[in-house]
TORDRENTOR-187500 format. One record per residue: residue in one letter; chain; x, y negated, z of N, C-alpha, C, CB in turn. Coordinates in steps of 0.2 Angstrom, whole numbers, padded with zeros to 4 digits, always signed. Glycine has a CB too. Layout:
BEGIN
  kolmar  nuba  n_east  n_north   n_up  ca_east  ca_north  ca_up  c_east  c_north   c_up  cb_east  cb_north  cb_up
       A     A       X        Y      Z        X         Y      Z       X        Y      Z        X         Y      Z
...
END
This chain:
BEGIN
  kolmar  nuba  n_east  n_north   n_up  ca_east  ca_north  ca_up  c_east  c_north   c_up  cb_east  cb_north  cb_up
       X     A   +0004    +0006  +0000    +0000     +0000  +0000   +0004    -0006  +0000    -0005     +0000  +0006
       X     A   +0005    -0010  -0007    +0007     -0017  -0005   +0003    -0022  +0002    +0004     -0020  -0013
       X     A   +0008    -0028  +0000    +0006     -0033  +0006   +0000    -0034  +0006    +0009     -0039  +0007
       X     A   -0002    -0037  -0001    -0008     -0041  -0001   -0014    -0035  +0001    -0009     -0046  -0009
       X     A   -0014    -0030  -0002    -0017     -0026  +0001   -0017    -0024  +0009    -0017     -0022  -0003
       X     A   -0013    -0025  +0013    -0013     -0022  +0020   -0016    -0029  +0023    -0004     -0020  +0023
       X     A   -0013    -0036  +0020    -0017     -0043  +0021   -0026    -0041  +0022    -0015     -0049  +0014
       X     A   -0028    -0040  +0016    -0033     -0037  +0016   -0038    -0033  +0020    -0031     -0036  +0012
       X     A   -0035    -0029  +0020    -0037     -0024  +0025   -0038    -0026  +0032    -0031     -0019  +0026
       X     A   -0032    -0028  +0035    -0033     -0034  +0041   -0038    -0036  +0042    -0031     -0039  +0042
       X     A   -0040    -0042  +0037    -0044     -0045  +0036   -0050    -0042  +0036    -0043     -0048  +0031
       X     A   -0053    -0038  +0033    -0058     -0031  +0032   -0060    -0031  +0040    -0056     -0023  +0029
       X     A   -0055    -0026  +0043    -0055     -0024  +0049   -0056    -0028  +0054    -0051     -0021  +0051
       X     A   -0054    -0036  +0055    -0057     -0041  +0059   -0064    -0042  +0057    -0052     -0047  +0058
       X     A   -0066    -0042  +0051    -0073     -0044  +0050   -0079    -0038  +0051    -0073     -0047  +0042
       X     A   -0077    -0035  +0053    -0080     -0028  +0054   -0079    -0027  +0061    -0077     -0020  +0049
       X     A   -0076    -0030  +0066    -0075     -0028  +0072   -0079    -0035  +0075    -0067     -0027  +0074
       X     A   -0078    -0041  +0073    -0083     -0046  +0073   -0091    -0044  +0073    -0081     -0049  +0067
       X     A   -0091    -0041  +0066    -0098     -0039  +0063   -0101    -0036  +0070    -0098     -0033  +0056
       X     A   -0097    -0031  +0072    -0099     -0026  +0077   -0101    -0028  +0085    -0092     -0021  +0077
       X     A   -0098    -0034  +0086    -0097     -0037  +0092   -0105    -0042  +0093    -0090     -0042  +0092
       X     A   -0105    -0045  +0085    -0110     -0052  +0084   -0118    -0044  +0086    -0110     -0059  +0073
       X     A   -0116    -0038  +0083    -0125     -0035  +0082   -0125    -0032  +0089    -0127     -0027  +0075
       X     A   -0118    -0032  +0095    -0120     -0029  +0101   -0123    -0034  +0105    -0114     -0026  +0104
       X     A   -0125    -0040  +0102    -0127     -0045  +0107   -0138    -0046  +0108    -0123     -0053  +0104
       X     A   -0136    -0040  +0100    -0145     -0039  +0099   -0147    -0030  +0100    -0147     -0041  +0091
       X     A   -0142    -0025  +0098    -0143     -0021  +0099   -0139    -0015  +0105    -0145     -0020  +0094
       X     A   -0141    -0010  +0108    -0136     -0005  +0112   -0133    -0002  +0105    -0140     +0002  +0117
       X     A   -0126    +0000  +0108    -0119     +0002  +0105   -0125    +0010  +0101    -0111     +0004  +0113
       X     A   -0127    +0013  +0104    -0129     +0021  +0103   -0133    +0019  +0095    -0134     +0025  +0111
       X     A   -0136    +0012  +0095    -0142     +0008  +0090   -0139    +0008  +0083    -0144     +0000  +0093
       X     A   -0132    +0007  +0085    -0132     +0003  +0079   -0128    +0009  +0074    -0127     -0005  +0081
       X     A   -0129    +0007  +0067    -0127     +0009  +0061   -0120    +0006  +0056    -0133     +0009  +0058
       X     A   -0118    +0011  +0054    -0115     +0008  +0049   -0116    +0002  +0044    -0115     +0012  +0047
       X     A   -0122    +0005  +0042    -0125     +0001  +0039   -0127    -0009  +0041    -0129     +0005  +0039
       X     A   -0128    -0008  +0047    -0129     -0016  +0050   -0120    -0018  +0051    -0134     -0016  +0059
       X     A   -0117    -0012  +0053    -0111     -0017  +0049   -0108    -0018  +0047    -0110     -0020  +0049
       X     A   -0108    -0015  +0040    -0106     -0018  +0035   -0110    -0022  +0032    -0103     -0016  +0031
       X     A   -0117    -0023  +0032    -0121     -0030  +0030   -0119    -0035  +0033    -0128     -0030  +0032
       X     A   -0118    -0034  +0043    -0116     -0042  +0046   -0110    -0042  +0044    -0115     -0045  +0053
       X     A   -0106    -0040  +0042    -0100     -0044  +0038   -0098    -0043  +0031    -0094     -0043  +0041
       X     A   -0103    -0041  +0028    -0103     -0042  +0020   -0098    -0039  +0018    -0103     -0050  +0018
       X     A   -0095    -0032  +0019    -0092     -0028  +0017   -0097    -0021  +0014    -0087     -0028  +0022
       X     A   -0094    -0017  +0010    -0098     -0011  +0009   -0095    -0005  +0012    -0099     -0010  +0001
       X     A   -0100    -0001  +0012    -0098     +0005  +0015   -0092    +0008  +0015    -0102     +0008  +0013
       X     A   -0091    +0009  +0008    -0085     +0011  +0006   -0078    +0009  +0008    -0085     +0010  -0001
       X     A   -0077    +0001  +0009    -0073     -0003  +0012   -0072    -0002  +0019    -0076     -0008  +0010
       X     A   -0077    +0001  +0022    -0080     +0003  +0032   -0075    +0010  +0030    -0092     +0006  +0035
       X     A   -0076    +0015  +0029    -0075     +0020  +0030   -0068    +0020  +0025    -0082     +0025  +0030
       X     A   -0064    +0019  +0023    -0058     +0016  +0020   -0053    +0015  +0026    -0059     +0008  +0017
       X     A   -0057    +0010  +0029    -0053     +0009  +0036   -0057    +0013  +0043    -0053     +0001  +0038
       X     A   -0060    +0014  +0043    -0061     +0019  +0048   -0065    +0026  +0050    -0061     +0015  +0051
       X     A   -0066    +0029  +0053    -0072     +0035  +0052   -0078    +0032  +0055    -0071     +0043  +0056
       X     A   -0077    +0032  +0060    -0085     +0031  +0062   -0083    +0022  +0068    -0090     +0040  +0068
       X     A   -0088    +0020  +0069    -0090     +0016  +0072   -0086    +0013  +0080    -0097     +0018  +0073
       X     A   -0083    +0021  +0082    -0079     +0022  +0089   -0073    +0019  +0086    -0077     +0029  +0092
       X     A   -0072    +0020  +0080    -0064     +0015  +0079   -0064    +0010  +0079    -0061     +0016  +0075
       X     A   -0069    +0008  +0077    -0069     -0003  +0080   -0068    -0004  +0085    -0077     -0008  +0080
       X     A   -0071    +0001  +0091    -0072     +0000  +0098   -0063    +0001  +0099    -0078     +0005  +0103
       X     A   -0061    +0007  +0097    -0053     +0006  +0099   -0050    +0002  +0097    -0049     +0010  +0098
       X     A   -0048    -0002  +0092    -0046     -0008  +0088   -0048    -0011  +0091    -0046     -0009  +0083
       X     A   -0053    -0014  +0095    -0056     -0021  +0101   -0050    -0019  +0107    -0066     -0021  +0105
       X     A   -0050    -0015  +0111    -0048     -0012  +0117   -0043    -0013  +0113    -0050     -0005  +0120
       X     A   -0038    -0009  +0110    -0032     -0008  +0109   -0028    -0016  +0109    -0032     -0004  +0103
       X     A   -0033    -0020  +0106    -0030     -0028  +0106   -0031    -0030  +0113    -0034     -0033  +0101
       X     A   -0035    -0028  +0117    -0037     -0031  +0123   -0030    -0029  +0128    -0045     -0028  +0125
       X     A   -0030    -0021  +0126    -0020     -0019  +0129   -0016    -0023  +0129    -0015     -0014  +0126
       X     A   -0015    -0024  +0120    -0010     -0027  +0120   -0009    -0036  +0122    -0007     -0025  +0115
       X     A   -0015    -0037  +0123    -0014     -0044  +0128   -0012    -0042  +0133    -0019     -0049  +0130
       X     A   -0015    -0039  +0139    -0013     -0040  +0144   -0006    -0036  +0146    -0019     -0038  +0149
       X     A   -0003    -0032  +0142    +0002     -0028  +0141   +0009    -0034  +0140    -0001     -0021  +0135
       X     A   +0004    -0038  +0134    +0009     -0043  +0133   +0011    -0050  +0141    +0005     -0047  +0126
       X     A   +0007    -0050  +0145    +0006     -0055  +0148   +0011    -0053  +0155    -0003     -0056  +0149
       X     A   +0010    -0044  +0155    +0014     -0040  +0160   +0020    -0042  +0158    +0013     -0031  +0160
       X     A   +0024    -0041  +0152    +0028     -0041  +0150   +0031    -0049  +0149    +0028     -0038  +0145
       X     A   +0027    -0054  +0151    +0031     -0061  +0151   +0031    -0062  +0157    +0028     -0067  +0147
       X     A   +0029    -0059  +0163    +0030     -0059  +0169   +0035    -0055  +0173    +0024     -0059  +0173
       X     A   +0037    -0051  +0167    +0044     -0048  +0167   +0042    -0043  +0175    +0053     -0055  +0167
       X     A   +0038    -0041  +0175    +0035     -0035  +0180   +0039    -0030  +0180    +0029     -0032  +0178
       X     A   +0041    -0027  +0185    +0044     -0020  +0186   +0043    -0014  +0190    +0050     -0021  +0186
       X     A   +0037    -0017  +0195    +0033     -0013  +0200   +0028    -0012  +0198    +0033     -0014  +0206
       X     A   +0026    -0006  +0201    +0018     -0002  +0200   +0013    -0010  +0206    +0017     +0009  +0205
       X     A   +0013    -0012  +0211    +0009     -0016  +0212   +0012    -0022  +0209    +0008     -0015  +0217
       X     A   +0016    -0025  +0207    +0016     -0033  +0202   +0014    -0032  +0195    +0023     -0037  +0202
       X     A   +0012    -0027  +0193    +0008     -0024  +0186   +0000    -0025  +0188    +0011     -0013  +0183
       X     A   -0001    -0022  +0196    -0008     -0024  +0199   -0010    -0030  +0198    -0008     -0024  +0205
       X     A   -0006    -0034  +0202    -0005     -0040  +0203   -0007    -0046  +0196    +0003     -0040  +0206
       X     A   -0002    -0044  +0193    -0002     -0047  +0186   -0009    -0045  +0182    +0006     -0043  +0181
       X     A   -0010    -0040  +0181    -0018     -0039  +0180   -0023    -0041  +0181    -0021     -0035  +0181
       X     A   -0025    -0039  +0189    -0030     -0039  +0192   -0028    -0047  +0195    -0033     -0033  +0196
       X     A   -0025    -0050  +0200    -0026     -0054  +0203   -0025    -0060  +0199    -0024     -0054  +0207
       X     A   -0020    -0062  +0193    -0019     -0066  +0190   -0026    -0067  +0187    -0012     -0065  +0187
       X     A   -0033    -0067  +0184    -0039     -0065  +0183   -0037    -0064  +0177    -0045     -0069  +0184
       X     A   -0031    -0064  +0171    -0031     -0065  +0165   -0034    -0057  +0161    -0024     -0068  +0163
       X     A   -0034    -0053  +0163    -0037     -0048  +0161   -0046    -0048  +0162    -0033     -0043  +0164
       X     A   -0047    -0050  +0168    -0054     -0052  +0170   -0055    -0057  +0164    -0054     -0056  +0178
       X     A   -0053    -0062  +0162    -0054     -0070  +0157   -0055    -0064  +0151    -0045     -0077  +0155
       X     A   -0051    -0061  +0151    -0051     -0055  +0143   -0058    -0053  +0143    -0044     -0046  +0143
       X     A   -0058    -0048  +0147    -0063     -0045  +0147   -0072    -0048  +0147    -0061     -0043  +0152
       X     A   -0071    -0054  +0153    -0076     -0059  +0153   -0077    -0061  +0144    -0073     -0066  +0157
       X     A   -0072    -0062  +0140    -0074     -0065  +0134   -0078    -0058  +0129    -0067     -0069  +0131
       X     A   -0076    -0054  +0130    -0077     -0049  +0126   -0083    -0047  +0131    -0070     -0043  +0125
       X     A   -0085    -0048  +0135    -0093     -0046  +0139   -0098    -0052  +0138    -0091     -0045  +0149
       X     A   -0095    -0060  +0135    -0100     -0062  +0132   -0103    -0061  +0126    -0099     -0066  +0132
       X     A   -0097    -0057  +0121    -0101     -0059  +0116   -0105    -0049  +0116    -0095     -0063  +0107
       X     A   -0105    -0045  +0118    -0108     -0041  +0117   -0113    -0039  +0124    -0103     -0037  +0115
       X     A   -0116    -0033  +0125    -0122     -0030  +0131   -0116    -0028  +0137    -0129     -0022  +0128
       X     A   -0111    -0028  +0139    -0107     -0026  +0143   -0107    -0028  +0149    -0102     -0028  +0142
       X     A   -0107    -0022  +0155    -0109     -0025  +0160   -0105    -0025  +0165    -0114     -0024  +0162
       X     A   -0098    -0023  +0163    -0091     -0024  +0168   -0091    -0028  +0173    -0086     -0026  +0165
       X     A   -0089    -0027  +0179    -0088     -0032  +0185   -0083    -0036  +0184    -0087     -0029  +0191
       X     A   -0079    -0038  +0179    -0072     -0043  +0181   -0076    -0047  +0181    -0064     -0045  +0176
END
């Protein structure tokens, strides 16, 4: 795969994890279809399943970014204990802020 195509792709996969996020603020996770979305982001089917199998892989691609923030944030606080990895997580709230933003825009009913 050339660049402009991997550009691409990206691009796809953001707009389909988007799509996914804007229909969880109307429907449950279990509701929703392929089909709604790639309608909310105006991609086609073909293009969905290209990049991924089913619908659980958007949700790991959200999570997996959501790691590597707070994973990133561990690592700029140059952490090297099991409780200042705590600390750095949970009490600093920046994983709480992560999570808070990803619990507005979808039905999520997490405590951070």
């Amino acid at each position: 795969m050339n660049k402009t195509n991997g550009k691409i792709a990206e691009q796809s996969k953001k707009k389909l994890a988007a799509a996914l996020l804007e229909i969880m603020k109307q429907y449950d996770y279990k509701e929703i279809t392929i089909t709604q979305i790639t309608l909310e982001a105006q991609l086609s089917r073909k293009t969905f399943y290209r990049l991924f199998s089913d619908k659980d892989d958007i949700l790991t691609l959200l999570f997996d970014g959501l790691f590597q923030e707070c994973f990133t944030q561990i690592k700029a606080q140059q952490v090297q204990h099991y409780w200042d990895v705590v600390q750095v997580f949970l009490i600093s709230g920046k994983p709480g802020r992560t999570c808070s933003r990803f619990c507005r825009k979808t039905t999520c009913s997490c405590t951070f």
